[in-house]
mmCIF entry with sequence, helices, sheets and N, C-alpha, C, O atoms, coordinates in Angstrom:
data_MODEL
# 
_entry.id   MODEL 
# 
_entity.id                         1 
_entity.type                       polymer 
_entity.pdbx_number_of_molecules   1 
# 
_entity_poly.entity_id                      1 
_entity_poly.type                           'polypeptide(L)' 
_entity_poly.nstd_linkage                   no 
_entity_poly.nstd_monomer                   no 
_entity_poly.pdbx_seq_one_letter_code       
;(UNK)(UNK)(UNK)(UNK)(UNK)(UNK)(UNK)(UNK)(UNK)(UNK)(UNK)(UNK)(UNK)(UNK)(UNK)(UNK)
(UNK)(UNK)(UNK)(UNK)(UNK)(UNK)(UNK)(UNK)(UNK)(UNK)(UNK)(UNK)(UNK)(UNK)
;
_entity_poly.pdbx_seq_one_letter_code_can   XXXXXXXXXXXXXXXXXXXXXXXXXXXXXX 
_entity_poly.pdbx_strand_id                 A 
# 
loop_
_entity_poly_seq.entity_id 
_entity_poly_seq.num 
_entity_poly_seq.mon_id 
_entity_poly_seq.hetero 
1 1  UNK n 
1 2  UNK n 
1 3  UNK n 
1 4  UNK n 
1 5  UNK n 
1 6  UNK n 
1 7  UNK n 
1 8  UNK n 
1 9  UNK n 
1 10 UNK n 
1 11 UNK n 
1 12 UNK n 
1 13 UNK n 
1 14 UNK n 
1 15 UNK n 
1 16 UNK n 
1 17 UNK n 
1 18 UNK n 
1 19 UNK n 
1 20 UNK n 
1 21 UNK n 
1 22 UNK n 
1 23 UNK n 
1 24 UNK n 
1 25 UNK n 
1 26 UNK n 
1 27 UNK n 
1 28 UNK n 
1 29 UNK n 
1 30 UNK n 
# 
_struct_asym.id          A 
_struct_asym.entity_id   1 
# 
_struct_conf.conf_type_id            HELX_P 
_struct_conf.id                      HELX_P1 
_struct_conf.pdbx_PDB_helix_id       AA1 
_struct_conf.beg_label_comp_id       UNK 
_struct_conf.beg_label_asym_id       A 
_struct_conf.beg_label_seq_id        5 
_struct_conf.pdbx_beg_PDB_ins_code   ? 
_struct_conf.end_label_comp_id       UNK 
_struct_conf.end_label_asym_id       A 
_struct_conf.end_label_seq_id        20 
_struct_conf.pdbx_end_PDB_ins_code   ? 
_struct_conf.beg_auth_comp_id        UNK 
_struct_conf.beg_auth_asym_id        A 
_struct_conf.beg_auth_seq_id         5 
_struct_conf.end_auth_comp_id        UNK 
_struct_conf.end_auth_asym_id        A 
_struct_conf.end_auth_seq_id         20 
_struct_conf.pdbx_PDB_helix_class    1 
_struct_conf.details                 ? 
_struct_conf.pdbx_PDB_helix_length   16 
# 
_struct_conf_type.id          HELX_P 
_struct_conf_type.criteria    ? 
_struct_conf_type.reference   ? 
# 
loop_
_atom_site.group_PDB 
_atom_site.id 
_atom_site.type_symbol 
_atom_site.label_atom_id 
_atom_site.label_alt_id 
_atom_site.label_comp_id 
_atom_site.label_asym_id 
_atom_site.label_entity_id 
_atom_site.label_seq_id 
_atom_site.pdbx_PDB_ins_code 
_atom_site.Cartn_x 
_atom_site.Cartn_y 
_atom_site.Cartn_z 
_atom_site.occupancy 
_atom_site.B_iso_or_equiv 
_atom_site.pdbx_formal_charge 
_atom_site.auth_seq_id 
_atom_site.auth_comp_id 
_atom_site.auth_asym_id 
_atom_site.auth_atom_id 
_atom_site.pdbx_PDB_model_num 
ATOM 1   N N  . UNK A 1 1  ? 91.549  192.729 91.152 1.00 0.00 ? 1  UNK A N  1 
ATOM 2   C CA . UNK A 1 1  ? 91.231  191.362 90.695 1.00 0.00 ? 1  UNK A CA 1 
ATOM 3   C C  . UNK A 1 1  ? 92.494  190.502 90.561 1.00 0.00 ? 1  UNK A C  1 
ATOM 4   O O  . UNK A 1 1  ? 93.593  191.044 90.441 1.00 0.00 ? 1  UNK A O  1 
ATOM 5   N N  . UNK A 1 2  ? 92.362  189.254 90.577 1.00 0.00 ? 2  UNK A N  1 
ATOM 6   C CA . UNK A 1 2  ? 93.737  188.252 90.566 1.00 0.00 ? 2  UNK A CA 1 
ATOM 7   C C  . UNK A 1 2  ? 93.993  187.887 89.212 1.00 0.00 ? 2  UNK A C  1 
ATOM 8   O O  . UNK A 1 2  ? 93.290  187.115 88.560 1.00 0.00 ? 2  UNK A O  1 
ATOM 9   N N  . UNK A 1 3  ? 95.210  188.571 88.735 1.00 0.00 ? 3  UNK A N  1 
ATOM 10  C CA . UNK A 1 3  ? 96.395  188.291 87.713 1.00 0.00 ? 3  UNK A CA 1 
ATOM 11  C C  . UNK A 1 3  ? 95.586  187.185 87.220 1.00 0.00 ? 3  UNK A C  1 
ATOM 12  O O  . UNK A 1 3  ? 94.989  186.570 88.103 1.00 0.00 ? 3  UNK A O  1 
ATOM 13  N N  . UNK A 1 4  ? 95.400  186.732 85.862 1.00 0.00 ? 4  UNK A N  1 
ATOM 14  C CA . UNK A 1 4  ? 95.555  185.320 85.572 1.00 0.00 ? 4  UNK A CA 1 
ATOM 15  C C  . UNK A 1 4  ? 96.950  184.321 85.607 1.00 0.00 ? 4  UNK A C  1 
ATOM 16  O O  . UNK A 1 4  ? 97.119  183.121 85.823 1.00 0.00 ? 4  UNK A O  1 
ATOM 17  N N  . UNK A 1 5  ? 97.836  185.446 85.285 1.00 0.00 ? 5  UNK A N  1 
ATOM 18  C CA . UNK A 1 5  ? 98.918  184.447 85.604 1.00 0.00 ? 5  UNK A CA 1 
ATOM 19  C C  . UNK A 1 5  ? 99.039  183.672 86.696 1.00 0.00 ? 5  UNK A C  1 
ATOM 20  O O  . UNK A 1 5  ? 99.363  182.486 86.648 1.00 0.00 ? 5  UNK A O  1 
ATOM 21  N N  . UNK A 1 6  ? 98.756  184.372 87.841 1.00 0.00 ? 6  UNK A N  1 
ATOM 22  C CA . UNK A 1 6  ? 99.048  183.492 89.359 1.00 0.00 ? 6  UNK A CA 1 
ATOM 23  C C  . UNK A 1 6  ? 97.403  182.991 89.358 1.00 0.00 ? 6  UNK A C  1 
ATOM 24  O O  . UNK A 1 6  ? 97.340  182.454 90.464 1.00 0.00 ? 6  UNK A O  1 
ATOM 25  N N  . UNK A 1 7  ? 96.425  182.898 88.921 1.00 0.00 ? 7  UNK A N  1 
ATOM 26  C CA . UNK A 1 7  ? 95.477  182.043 88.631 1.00 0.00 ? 7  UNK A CA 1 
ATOM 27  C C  . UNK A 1 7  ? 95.282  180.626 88.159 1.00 0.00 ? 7  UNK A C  1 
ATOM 28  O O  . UNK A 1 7  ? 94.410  179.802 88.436 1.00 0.00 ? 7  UNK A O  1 
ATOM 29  N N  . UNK A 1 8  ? 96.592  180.555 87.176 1.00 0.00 ? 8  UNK A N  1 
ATOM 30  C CA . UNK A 1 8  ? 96.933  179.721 86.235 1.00 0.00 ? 8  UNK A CA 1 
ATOM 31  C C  . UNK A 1 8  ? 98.274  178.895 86.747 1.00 0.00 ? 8  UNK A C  1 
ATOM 32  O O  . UNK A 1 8  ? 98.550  177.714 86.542 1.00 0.00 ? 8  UNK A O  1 
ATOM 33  N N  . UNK A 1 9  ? 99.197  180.144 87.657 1.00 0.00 ? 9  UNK A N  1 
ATOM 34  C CA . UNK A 1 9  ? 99.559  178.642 88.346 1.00 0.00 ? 9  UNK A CA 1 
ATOM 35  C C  . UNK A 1 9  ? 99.159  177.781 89.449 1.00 0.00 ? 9  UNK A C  1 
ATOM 36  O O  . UNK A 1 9  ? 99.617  176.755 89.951 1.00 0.00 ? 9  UNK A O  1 
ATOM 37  N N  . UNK A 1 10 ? 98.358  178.379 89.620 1.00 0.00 ? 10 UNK A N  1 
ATOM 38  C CA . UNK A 1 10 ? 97.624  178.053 91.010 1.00 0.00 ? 10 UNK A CA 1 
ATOM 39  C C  . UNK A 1 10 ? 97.022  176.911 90.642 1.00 0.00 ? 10 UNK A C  1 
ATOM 40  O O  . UNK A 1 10 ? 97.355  175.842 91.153 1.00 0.00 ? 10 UNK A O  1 
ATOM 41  N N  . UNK A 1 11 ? 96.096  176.996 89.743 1.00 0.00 ? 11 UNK A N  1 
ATOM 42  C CA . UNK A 1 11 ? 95.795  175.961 88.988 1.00 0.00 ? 11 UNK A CA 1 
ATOM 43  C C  . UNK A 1 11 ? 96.161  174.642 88.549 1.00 0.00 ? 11 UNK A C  1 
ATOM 44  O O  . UNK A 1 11 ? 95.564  173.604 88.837 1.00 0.00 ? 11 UNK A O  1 
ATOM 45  N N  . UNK A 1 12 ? 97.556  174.799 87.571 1.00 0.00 ? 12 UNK A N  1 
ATOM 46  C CA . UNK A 1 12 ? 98.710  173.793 87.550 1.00 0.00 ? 12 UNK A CA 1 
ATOM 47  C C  . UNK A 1 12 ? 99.044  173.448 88.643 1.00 0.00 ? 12 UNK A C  1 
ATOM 48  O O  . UNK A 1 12 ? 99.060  172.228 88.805 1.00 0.00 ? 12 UNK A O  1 
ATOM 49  N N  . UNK A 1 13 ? 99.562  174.572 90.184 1.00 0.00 ? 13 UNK A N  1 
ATOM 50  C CA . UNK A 1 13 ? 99.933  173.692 90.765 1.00 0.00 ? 13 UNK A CA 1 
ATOM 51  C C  . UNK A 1 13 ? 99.232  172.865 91.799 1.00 0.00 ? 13 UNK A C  1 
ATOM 52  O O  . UNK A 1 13 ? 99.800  172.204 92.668 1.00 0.00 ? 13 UNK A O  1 
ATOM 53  N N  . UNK A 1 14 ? 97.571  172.998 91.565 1.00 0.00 ? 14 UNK A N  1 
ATOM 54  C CA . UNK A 1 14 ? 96.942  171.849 92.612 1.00 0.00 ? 14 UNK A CA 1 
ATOM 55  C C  . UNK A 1 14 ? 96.647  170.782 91.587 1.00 0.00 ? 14 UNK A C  1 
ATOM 56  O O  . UNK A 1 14 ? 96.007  169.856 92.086 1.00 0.00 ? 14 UNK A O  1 
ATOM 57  N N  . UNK A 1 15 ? 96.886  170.647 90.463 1.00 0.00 ? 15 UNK A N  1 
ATOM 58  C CA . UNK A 1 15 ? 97.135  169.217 89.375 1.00 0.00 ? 15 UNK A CA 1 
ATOM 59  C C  . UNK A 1 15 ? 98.416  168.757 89.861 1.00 0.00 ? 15 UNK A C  1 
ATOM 60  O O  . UNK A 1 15 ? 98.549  167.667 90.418 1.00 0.00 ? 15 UNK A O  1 
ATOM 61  N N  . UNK A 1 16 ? 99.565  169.747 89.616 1.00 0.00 ? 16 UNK A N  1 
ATOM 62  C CA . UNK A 1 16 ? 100.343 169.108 89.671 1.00 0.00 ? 16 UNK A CA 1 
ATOM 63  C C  . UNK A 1 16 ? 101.222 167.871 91.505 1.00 0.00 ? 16 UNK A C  1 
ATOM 64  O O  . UNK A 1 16 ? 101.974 166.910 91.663 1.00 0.00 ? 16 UNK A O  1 
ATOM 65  N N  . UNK A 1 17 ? 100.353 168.903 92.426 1.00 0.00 ? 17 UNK A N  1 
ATOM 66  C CA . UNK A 1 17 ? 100.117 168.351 93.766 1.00 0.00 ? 17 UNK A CA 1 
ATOM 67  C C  . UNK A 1 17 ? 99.419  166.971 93.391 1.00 0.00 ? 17 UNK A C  1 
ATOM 68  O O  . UNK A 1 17 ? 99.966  165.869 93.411 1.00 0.00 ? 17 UNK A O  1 
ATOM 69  N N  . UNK A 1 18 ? 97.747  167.328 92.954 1.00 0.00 ? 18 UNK A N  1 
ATOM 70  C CA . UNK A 1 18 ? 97.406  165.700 92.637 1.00 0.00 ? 18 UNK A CA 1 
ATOM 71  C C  . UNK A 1 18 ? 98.222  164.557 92.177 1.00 0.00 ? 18 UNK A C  1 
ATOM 72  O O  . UNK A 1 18 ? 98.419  163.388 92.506 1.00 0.00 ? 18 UNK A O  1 
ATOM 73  N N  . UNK A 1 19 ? 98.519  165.196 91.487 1.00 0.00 ? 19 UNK A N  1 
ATOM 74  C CA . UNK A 1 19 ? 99.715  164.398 90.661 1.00 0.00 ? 19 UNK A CA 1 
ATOM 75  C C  . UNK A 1 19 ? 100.707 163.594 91.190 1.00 0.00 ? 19 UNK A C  1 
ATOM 76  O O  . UNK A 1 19 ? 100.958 162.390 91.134 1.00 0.00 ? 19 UNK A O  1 
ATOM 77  N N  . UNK A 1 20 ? 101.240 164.623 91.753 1.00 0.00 ? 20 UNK A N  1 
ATOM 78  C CA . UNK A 1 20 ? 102.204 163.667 93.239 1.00 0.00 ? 20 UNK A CA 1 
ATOM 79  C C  . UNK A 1 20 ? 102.352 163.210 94.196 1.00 0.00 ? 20 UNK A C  1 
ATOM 80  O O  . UNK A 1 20 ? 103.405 162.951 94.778 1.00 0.00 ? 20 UNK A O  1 
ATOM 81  N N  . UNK A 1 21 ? 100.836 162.972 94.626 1.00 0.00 ? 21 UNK A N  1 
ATOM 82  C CA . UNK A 1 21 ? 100.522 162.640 95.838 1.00 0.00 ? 21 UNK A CA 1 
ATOM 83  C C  . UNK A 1 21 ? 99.834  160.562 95.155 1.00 0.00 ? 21 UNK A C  1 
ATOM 84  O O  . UNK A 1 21 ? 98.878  160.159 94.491 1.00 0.00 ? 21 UNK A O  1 
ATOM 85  N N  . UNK A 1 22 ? 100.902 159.971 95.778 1.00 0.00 ? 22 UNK A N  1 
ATOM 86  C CA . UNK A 1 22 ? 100.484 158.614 95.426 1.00 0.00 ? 22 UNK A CA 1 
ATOM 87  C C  . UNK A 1 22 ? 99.244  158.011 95.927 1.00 0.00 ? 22 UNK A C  1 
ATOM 88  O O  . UNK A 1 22 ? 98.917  157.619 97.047 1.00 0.00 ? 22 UNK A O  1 
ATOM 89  N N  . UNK A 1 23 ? 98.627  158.041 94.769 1.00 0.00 ? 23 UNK A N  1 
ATOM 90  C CA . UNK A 1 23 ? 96.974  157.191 95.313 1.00 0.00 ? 23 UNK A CA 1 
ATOM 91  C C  . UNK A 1 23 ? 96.771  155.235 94.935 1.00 0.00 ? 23 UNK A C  1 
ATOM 92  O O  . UNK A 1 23 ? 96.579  154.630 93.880 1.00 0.00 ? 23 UNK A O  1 
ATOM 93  N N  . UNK A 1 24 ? 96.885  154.912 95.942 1.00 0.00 ? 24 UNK A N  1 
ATOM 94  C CA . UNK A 1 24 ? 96.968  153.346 95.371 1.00 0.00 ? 24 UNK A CA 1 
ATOM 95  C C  . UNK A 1 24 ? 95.667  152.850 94.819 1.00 0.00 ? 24 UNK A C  1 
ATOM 96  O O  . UNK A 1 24 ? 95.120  151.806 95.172 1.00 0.00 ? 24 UNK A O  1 
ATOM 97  N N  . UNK A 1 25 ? 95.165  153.800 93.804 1.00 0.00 ? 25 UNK A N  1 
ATOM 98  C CA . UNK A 1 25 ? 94.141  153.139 92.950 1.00 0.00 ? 25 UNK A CA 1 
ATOM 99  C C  . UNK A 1 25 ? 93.814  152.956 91.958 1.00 0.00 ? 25 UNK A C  1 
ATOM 100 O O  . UNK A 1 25 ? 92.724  153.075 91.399 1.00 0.00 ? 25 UNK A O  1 
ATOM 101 N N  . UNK A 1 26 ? 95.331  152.456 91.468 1.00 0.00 ? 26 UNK A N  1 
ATOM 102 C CA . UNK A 1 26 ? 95.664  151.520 90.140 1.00 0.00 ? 26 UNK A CA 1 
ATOM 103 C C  . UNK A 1 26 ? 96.113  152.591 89.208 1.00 0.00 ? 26 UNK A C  1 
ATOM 104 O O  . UNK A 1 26 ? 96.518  152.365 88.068 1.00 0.00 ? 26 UNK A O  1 
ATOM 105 N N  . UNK A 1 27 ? 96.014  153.811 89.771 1.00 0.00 ? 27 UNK A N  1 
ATOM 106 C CA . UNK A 1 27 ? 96.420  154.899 88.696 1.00 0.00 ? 27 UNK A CA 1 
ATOM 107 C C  . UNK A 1 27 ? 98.123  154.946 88.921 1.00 0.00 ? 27 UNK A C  1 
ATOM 108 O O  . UNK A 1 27 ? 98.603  155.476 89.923 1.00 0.00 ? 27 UNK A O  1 
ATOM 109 N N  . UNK A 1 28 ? 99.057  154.254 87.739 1.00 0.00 ? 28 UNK A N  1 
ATOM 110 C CA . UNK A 1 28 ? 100.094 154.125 87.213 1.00 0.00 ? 28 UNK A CA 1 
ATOM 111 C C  . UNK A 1 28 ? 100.828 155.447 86.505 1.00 0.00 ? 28 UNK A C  1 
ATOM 112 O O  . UNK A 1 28 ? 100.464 155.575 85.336 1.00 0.00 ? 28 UNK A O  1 
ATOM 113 N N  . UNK A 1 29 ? 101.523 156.187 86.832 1.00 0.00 ? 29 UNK A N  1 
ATOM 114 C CA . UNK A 1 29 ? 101.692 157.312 85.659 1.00 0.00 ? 29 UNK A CA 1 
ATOM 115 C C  . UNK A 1 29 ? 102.611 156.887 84.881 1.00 0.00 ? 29 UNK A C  1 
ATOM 116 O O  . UNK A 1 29 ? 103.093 157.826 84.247 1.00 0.00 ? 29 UNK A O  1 
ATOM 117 N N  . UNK A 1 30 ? 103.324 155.368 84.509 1.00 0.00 ? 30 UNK A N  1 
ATOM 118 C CA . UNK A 1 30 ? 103.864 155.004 83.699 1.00 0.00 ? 30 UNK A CA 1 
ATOM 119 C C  . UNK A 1 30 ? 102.939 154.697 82.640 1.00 0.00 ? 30 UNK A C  1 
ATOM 120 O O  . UNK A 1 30 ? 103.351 154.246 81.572 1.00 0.00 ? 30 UNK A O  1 
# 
């Protein structure tokens, strides 16, 4: 079965992908 750890970053890191991928629809992260 898969670790939660690498579950969990896996996780974080397709937020944190969203995250950085610029969407021009008014969403500001300032």
């Amino acid at each position: 079965p898969d670790n939660p750890g690498g579950l969990l970053q896996r996780k974080f890191l397709q937020q944190y992908q969203e995250r950085q991928t610029p969407s021009d629809e008014g969403d500001t992260p300032w």
